[in-house]
C-alpha positions as a printed NumPy array, in Angstrom:
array([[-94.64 ,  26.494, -18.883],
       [-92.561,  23.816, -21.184],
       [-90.232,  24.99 , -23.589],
       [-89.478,  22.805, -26.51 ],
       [-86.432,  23.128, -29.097],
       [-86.721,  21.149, -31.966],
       [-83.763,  20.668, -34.565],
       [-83.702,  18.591, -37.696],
       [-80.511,  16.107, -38.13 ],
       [-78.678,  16.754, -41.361],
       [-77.698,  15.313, -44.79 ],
       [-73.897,  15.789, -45.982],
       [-73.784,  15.844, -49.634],
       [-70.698,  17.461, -50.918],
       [-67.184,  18.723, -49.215],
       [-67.864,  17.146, -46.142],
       [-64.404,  16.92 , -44.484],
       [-63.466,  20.134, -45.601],
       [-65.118,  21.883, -42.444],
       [-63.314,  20.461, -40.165],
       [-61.477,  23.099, -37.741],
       [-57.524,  21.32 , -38.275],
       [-58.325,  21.704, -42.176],
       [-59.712,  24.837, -42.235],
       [-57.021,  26.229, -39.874],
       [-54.334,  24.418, -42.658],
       [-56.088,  25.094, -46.032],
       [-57.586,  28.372, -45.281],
       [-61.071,  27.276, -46.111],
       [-63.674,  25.018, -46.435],
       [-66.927,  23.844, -48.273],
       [-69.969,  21.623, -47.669],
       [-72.947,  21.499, -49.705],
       [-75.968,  19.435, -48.173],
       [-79.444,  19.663, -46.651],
       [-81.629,  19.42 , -43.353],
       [-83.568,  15.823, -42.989],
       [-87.086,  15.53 , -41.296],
       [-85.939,  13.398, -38.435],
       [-85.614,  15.235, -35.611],
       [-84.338,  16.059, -32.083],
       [-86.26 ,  17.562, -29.238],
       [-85.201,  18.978, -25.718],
       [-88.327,  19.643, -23.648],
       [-87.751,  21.641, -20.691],
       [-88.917,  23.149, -17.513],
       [-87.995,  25.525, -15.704],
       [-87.93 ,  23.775, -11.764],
       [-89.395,  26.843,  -9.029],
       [-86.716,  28.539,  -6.633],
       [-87.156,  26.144,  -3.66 ],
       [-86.144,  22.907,  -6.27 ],
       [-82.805,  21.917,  -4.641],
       [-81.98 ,  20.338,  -7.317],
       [-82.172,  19.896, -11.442],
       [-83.507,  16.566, -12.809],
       [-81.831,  15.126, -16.742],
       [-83.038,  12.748, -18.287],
       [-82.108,  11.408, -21.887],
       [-80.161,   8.001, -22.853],
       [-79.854,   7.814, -18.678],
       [-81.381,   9.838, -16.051],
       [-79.252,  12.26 , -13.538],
       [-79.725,  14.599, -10.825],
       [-77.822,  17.707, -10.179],
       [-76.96 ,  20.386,  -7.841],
       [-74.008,  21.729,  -9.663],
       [-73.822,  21.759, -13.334],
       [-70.408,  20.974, -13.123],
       [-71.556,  17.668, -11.406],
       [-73.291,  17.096, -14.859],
       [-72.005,  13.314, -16.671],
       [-73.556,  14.352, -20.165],
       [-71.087,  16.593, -21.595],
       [-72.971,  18.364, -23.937],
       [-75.492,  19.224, -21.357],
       [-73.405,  19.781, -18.518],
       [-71.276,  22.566, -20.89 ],
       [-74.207,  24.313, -22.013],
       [-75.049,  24.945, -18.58 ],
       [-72.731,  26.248, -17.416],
       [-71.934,  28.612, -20.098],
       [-75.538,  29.916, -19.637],
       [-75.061,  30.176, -15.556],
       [-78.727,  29.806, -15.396],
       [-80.305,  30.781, -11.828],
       [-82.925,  28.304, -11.153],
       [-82.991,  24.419, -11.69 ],
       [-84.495,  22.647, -14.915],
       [-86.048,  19.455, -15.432],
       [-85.058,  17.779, -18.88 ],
       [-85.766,  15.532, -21.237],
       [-84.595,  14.719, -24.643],
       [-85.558,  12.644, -27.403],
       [-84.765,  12.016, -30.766],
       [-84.637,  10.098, -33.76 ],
       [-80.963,   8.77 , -33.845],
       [-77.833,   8.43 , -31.318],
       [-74.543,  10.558, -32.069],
       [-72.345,   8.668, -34.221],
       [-74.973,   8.102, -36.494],
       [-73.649,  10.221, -38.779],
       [-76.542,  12.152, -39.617],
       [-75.193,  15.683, -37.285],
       [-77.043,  14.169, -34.188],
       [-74.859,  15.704, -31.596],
       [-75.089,  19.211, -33.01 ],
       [-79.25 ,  18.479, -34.019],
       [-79.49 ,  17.836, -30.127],
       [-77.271,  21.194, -28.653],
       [-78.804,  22.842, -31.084],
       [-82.201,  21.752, -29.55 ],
       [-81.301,  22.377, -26.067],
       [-79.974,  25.562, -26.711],
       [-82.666,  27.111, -27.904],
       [-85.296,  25.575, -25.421],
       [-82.504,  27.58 , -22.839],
       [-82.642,  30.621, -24.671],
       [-86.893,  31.054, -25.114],
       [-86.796,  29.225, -20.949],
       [-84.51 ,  32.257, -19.807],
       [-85.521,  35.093, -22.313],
       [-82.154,  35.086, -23.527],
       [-83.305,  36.338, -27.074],
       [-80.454,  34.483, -28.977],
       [-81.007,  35.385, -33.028],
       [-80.256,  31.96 , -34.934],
       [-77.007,  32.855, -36.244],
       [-75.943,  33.455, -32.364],
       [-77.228,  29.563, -31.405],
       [-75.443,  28.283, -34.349],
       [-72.231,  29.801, -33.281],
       [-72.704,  28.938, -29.497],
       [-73.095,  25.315, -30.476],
       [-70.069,  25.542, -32.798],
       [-67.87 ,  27.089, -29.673],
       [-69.085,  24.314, -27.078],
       [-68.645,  21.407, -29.422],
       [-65.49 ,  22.501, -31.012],
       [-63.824,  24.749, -28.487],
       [-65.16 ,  23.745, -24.775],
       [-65.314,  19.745, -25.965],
       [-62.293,  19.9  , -28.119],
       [-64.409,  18.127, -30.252],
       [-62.309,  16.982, -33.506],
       [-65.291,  18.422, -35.92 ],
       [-66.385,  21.039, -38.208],
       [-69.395,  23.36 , -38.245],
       [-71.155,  21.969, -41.36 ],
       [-73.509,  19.688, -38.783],
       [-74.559,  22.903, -37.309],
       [-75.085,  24.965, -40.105],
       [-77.209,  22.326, -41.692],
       [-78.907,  21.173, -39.258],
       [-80.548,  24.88 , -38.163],
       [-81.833,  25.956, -41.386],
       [-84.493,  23.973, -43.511],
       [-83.705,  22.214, -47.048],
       [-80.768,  22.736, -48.967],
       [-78.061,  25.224, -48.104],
       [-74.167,  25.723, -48.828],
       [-71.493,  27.326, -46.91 ],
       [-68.003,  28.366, -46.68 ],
       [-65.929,  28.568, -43.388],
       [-62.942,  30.693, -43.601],
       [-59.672,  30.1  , -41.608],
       [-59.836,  32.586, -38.602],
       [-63.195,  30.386, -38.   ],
       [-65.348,  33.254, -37.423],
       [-66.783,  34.299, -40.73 ],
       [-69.179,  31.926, -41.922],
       [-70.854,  32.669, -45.685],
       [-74.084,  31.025, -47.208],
       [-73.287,  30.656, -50.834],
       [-75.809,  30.991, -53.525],
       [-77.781,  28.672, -54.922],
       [-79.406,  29.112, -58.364],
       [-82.892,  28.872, -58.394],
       [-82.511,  26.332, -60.825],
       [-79.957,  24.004, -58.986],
       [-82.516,  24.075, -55.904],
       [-85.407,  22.897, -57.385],
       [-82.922,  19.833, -59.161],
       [-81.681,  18.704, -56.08 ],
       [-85.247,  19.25 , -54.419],
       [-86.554,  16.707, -57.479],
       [-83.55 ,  14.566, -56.978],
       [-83.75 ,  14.473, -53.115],
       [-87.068,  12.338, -54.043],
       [-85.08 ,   9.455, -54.507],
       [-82.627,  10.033, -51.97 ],
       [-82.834,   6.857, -49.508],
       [-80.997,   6.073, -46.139],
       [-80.188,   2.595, -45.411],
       [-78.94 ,   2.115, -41.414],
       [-75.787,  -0.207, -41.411],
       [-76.685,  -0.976, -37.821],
       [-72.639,  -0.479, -37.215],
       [-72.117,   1.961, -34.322],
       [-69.041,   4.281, -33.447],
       [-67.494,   6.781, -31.828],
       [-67.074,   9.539, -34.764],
       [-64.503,  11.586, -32.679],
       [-62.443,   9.113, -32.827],
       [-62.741,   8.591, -36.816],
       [-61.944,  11.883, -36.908],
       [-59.113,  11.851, -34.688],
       [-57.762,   8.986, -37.355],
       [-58.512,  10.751, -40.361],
       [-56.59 ,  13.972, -38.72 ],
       [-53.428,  11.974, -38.175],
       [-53.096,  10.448, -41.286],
       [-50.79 ,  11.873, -43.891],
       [-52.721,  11.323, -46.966],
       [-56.393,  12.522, -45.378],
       [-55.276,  16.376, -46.374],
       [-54.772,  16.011, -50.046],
       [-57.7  ,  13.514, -50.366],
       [-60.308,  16.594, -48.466],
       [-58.993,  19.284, -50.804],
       [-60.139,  17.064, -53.791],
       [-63.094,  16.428, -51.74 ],
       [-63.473,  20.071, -51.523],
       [-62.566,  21.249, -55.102],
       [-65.695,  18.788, -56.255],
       [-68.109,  20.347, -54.407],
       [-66.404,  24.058, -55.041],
       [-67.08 ,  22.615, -58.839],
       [-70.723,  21.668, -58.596],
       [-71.394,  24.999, -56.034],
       [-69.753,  27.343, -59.285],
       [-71.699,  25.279, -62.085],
       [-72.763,  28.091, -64.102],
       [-74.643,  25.945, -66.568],
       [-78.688,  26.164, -65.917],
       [-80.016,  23.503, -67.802],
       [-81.638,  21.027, -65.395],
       [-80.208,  17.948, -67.423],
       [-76.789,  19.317, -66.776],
       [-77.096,  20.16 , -63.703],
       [-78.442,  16.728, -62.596],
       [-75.257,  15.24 , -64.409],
       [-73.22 ,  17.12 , -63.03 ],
       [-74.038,  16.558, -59.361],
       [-74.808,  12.941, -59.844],
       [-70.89 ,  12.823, -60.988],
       [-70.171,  14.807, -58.298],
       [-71.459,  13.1  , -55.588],
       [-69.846,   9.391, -57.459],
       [-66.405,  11.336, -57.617],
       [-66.561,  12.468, -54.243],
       [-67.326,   8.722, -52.801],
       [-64.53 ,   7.918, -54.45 ],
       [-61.793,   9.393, -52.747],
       [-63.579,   9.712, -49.366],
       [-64.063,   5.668, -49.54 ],
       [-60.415,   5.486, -49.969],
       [-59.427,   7.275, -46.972],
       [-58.494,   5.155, -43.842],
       [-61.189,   4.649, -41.402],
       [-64.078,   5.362, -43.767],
       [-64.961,   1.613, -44.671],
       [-64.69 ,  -1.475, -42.888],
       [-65.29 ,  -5.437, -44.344],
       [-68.376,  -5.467, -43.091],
       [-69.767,  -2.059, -44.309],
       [-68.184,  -2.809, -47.435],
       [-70.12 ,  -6.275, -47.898],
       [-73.242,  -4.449, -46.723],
       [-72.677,  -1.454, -49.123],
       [-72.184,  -4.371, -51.906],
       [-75.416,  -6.06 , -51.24 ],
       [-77.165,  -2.536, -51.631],
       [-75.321,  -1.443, -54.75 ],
       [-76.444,  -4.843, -56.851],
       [-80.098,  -5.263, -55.139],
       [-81.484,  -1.607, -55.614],
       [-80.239,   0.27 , -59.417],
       [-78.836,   3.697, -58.144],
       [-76.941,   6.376, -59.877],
       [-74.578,   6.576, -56.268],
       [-74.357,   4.987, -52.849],
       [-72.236,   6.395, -50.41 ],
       [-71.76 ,   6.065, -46.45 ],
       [-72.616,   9.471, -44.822],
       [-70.747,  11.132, -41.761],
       [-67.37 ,  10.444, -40.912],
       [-67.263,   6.812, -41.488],
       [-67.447,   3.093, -40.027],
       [-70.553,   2.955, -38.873],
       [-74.094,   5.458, -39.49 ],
       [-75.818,   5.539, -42.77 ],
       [-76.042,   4.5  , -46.12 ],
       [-77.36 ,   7.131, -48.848],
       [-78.694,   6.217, -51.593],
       [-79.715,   8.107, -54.832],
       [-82.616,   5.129, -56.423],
       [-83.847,   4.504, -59.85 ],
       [-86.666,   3.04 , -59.652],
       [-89.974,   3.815, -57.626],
       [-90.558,   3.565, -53.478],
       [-93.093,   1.129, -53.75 ],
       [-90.191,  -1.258, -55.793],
       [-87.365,  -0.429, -53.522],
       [-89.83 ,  -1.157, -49.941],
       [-90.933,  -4.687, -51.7  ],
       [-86.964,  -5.317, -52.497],
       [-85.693,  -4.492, -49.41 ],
       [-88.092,  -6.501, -47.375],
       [-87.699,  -9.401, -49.469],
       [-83.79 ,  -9.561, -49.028],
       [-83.947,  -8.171, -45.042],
       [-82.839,  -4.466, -45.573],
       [-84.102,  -3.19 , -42.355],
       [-85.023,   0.292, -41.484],
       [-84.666,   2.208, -44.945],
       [-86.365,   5.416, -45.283],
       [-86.791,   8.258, -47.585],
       [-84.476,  10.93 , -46.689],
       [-87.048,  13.906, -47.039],
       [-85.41 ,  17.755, -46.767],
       [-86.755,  19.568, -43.715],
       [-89.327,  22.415, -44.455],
       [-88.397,  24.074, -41.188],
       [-85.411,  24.371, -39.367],
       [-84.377,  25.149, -36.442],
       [-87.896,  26.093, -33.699],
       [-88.944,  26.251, -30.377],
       [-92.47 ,  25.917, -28.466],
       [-94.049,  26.619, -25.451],
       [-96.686,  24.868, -24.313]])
């Protein structure tokens, strides 16, 4: 048999930042409001028979092993051996983006592999329990310098919020109006992502952002906007549109300010976006110099395709919520 997880990569919207573990240690708590995309990652695996002497990986590269602790991928090579699994695999991975794309690709692909081990090994994890698991292996086992909004996003289809607390282990889903779902549902029609074709390593934003002085105050205003737009009381679906497209511009504002965020070059490229295509907001998603643009449009696809292509935006897409979360398959 061949046991396939599947995980969607995620959208940040609001209070990104705000999950990260240093913060939350320091401010108590944190916030992110934002929604599953329909680009996905897949770990398709197979369970290798009890004479196999050894386990075959393959993903970016392709590696044999006898030991998981021989493992060079670090993300696999943890997950295996936290699950001390008794017989070989053979694996392979694919996906839509890299890490460091900032769309949550690291956590869309443990997330995948984690549940292809659990349904390979009758493990019965619930989906809370692989959340969590990929949360303590990034954050704990790969001192990763990240939060847990990627993984919380990524698992669950469309549009969700959360709050992390400050002993890290109580996570809580905060309500979303009926009303406010179905706006950002209609409004996530428009939502675009351009790819800046810039690379990097995101730990190492991260790392930067962590170190510098000014990065603390900046996330709790980062985190009081989206607090602001997750408490909007008001149910009319003008104001609530308003109010999040303010939101989101407010937010960019400060997060664009913070050091390591923006570079020359993104900044020319997010220039030549803002005056070609009529928005209500652009912003760079993830932790900064490199990934994805986002971009909320005003005008129709058909307009924005013909525009792009005319003035070489490659690769832009419609950033379409998942209707599915987090799965797995056997085939």
């Amino acid at each position: 048999m061949i046991f396939i997880g599947k995980s969607p990569y995620r959208v940040s919207l609001l209070g990104g930042g705000s999950d990260l573990d240093w913060f939350v240690k320091k401010e108590k708590f944190g916030v992110c409001l934002g929604y599953s995309l329909d680009k996905y990652s897949y770990s398709v695996l197979k369970v290798l028979p009890s004479s196999s002497k050894k386990g075959i990986l393959e993903y970016s590269a392709r590696e044999e092993y006898k030991n998981p602790e021989e493992i060079v991928h670090p993300i696999v090579r943890e997950a295996l051996k936290y699950f001390k699994t008794s017989k070989f695999i053979e694996l392979k991975t694919f996906g839509f983006a890299s890490g460091g794309s900032g769309l949550g690709g690291s956590a869309s692909f443990l997330l995948s592999l984690i549940i292809s081990l659990s349904k390979a090994f009758d493990l019965k994890l619930t989906k809370d329990e692989i959340i969590e698991l990929a949360c303590y292996l990034e954050i704990y086992k790969l001192e990763k310098p990240i939060g847990k909004q990627d993984q919380y996003l990524c698992a669950n289809k469309g549009f969700n919020s959360y709050t992390f607390s400050d002993n890290n282990k109580c996570t809580k889903k905060n309500s979303l109006s009926i009303q406010k779902t179905q706006t950002l549902e209609r409004l996530s029609e428009n939502f675009y992502l351009i790819p800046s074709n810039k690379t990097r390593n995101s730990d190492s934003v991260l790392k930067n952002i962590k170190s510098n002085q000014e990065s603390t105050e900046k996330i709790i205003e980062i985190r009081d906007i989206a607090l602001g737009f997750i408490d909007f009381e008001d149910e009319r679906e003008y104001k609530i549109e308003e109010f999040f497209h303010k939101s989101m511009k407010d937010s960019w504002l400060i997060k664009k300010s913070m050091s390591s965020v923006m570079c020359p070059s993104l900044t020319e490229q997010y220039e030549v976006i803002n005056k070609l295509i009529p928005n209500n907001w652009i912003r760079l998603i993830g932790a900064g110099y490199g990934g994805y643009f986002l971009i909320s449009s005003k005008i129709e696809e058909e307009k924005i395709l013909n525009l792009s292509t005319k003035n070489g935006l490659k690769g832009i897409f419609k950033a379409k919520p998942s209707n599915e979360g987090l799965k797995e398959f056997i085939i």
